[in-house]
C-alpha positions as CSV (number, residue, x, y, z in Angstrom):
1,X,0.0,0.0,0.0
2,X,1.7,3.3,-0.5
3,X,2.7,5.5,2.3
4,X,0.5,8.2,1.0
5,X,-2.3,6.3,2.0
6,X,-1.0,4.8,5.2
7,X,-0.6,8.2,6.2
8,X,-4.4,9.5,5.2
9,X,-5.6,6.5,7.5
10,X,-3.2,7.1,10.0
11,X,-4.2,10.8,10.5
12,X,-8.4,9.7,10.3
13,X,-7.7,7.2,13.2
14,X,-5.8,9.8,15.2
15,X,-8.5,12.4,14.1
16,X,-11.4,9.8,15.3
17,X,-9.9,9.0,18.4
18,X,-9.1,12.9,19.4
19,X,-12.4,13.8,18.9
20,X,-13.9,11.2,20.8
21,X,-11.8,11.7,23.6
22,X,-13.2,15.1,23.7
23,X,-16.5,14.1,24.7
24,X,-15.9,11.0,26.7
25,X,-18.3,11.0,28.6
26,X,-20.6,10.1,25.4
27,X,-18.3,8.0,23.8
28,X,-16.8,4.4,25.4
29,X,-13.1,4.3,25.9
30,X,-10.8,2.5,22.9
31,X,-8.6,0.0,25.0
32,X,-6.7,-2.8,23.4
33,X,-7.8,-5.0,26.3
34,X,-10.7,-6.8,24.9
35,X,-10.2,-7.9,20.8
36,X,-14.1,-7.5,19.9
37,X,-14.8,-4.4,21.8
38,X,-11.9,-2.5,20.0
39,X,-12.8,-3.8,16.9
40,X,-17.1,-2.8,17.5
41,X,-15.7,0.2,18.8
42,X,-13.1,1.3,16.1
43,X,-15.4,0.0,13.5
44,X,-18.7,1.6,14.5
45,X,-16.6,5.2,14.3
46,X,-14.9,4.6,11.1
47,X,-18.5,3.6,9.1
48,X,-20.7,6.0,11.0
49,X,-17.7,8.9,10.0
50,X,-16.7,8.1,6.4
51,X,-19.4,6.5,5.1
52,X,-22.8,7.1,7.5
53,X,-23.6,3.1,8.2
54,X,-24.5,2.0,11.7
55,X,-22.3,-1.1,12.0
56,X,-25.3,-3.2,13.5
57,X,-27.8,-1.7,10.3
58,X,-25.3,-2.9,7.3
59,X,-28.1,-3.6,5.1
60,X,-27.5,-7.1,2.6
61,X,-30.9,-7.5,1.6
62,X,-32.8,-6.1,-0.8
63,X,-30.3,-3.5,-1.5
64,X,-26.4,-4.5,-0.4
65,X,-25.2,-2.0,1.8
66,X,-21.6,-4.1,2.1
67,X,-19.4,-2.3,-0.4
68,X,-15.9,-2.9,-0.8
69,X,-15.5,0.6,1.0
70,X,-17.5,-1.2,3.8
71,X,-15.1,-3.9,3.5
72,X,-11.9,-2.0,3.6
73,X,-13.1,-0.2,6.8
74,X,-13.4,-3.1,8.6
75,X,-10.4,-4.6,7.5
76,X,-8.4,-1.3,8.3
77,X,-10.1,-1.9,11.7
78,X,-8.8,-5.4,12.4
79,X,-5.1,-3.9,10.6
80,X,-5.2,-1.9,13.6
81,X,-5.6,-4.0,16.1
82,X,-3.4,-6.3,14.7
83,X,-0.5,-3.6,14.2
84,X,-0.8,-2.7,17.9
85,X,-0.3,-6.0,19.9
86,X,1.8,-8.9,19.5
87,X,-1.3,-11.5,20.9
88,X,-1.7,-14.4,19.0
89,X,-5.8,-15.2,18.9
């Protein structure tokens, strides 16, 4: 992937997670503690931010709401994760 874009997701993620920790009383704390509540958490931000989709809504049927931008969200979110601990599942 070129750097370019490493650094565009890089700076969204940091954007994401300063904003939310201005209001955190609203918003649940991102810990690396628990592997599905990161990823929900991370997840839920990045759709509802770039692309307005509730995670729990993404709509199959009758019209697909899982778009390869969908996709790549969520894989960016599990990159993440990944990147940031050395845990084997």
């Amino acid at each position: 992937m070129p750097r370019m874009r490493w650094n565009g997701i890089a700076i969204l993620l940091a954007g994401i997670f300063l904003a939310n920790a201005a209001c955190t009383a609203l918003a649940q704390q991102v810990t690396l503690e628990r592997p599905i509540g990161f990823f929900t958490n991370v997840a839920a931000r990045l759709l509802r931010s770039e692309l307005g989709v509730d995670l729990n809504r993404i709509q199959i049927y009758p019209t697909n709401q899982y778009t390869p931008a969908v996709h790549r969200l969520l894989q960016v979110t599990a990159n993440v994760y990944d990147a940031s601990t050395n845990r084997a599942f």
